[in-house]
C-alpha positions as CSV (number, residue, x, y, z in Angstrom):
1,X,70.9,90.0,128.4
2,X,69.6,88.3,125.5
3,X,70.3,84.4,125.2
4,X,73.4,83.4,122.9
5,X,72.7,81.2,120.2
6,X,75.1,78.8,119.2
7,X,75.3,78.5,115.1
8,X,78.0,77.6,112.7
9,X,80.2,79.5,110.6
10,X,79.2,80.4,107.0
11,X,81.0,78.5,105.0
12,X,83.7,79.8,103.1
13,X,86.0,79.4,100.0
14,X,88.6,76.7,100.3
15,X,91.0,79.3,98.6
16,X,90.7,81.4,101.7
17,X,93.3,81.0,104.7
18,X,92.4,79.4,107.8
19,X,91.3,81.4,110.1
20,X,93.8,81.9,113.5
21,X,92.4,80.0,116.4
22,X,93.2,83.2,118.6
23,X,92.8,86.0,116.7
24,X,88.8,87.2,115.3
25,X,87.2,86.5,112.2
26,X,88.5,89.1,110.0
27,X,85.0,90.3,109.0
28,X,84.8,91.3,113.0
29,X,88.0,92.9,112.3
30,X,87.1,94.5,109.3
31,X,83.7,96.1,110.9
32,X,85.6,97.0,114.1
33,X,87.8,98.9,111.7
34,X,85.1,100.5,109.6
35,X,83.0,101.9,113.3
36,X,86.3,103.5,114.7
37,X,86.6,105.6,111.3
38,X,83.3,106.5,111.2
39,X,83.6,108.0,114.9
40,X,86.5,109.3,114.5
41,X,85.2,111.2,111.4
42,X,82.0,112.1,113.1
43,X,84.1,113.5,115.8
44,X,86.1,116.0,114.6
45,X,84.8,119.3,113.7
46,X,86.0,121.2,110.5
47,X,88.8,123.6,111.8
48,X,89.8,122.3,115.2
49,X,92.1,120.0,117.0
50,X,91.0,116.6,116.6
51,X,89.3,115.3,120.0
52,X,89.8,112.1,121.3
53,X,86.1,110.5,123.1
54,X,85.6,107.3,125.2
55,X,83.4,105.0,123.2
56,X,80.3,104.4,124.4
57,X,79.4,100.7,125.6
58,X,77.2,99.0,123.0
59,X,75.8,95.6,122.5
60,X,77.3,93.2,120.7
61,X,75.9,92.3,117.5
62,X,74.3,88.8,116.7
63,X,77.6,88.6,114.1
64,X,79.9,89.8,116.9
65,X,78.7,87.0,119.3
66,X,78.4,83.8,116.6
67,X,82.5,85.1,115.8
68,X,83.1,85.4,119.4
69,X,81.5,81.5,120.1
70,X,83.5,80.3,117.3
71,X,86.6,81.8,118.7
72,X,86.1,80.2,122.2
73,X,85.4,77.0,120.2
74,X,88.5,76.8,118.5
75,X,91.0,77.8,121.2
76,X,93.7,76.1,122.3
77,X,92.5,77.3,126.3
78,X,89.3,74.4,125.6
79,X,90.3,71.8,128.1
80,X,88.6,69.4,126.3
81,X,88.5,65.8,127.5
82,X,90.8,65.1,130.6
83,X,92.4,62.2,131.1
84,X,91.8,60.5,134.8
85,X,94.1,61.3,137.5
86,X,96.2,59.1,139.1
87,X,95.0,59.9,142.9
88,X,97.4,57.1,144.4
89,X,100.4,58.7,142.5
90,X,99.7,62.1,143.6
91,X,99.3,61.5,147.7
92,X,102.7,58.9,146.5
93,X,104.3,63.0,145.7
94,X,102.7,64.7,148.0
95,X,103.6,62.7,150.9
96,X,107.4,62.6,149.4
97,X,107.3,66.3,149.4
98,X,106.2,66.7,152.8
99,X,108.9,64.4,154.1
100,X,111.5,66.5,151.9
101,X,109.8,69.6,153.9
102,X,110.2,68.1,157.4
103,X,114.0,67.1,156.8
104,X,114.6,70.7,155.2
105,X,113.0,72.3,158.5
106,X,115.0,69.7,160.8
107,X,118.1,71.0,159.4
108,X,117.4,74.9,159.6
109,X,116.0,74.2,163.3
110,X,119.5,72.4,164.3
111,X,121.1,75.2,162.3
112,X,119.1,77.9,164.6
113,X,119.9,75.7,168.1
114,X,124.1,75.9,166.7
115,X,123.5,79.7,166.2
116,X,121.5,80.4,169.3
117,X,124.4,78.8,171.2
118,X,126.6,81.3,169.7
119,X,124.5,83.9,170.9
120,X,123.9,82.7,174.2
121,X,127.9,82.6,174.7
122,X,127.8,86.4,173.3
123,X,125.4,87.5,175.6
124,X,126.9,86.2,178.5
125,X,130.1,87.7,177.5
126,X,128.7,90.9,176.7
127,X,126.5,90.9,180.2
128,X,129.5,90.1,181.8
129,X,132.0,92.9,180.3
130,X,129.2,95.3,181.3
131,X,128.7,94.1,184.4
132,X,132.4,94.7,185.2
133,X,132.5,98.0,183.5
134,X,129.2,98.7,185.5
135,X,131.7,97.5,188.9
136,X,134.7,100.0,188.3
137,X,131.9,103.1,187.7
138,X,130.6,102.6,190.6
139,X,133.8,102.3,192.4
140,X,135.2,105.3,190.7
141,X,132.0,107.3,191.9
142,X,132.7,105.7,195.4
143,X,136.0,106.8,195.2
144,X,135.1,110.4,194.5
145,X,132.4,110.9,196.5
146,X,135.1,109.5,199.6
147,X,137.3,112.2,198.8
148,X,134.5,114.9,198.1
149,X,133.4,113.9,201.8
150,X,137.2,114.3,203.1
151,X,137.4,117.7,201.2
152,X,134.6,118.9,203.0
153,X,135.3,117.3,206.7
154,X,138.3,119.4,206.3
155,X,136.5,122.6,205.2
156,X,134.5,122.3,208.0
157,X,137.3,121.6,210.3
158,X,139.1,125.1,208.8
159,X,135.8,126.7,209.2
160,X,134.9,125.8,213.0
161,X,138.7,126.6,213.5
162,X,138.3,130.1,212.1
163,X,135.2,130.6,214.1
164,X,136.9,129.8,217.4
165,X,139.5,131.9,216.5
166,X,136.6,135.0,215.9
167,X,135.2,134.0,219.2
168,X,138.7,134.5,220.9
169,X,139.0,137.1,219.4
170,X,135.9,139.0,220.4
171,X,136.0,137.6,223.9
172,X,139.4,139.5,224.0
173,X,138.0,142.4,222.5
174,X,134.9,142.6,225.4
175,X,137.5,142.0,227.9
176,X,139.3,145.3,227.2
């Protein structure tokens, strides 16, 4: 890069208006202006759809940087002198604010303790509603695996019945 030089402004008529402390020289403007119509002219050929190109980077002129210095110069973004700070004053706020911070976050943890309570209770109620619901299932499957046993202690009873009587039956049969 080549160093910037730092030079003044030509002068210029008083007639003329200020020029804006945030906006460019108008003769940057103006030669801005006068490049994109010469590329825009140079690029589109007779008889077609006009074409819109990327511009190519250049480097600024020596014109271009002395606006652009003068334009840093005069904006209202230059800190310019600073006043001193008041040190004392700001640990005075700060230490406020943390204070402020502490009582906000003493508050929201006694708020969190009230609704943890809340849902400690509803917990335990809900444990304990399933727990009894948990209770009558199993005594409902108690109850029908009692009487699935029963049905078949008497199936078996019919069954050993109805084999005796096929054994008497058979022994009377052999007899005769």
């Amino acid at each position: 890069m080549e160093p910037v030089s730092v030079q003044s402004s030509p002068k210029k008529p008083v007639s003329e208006k200020p020029e804006s402390p945030v906006l460019p020289p108008q003769h940057v403007v103006s030669a801005a202006s006068e490049k994109m119509a010469e590329n825009q002219q140079q690029s589109k050929p007779e008889g077609s759809r006009s074409q819109v190109k990327t511009p190519e980077p250049r480097a600024a002129t020596s014109k271009e940087r002395i606006a652009q210095n003068n334009l840093t110069d005069r904006s209202p973004s230059t800190p310019g002198h600073l006043a001193p700070f008041d040190w004392d004053d700001f640990e005075a706020r700060y230490q406020e604010a943390l204070g402020q911070a502490d009582a906000q976050e003493r508050e929201l943890i006694e708020e969190f303790h009230g609704l943890v309570e809340y849902f400690v209770v509803w917990a335990e109620t809900a444990s304990k509603h399933d727990t009894e619901r948990a209770v009558k299932r199993l005594q409902t499957r108690e109850r029908y695996v009692k009487i699935a046993e029963q049905s078949l202690s008497q199936k078996k009873k019919h069954l050993t019945e109805v084999v005796r009587a096929f054994q008497s039956a058979l022994a009377l049969l052999s007899q005769s």
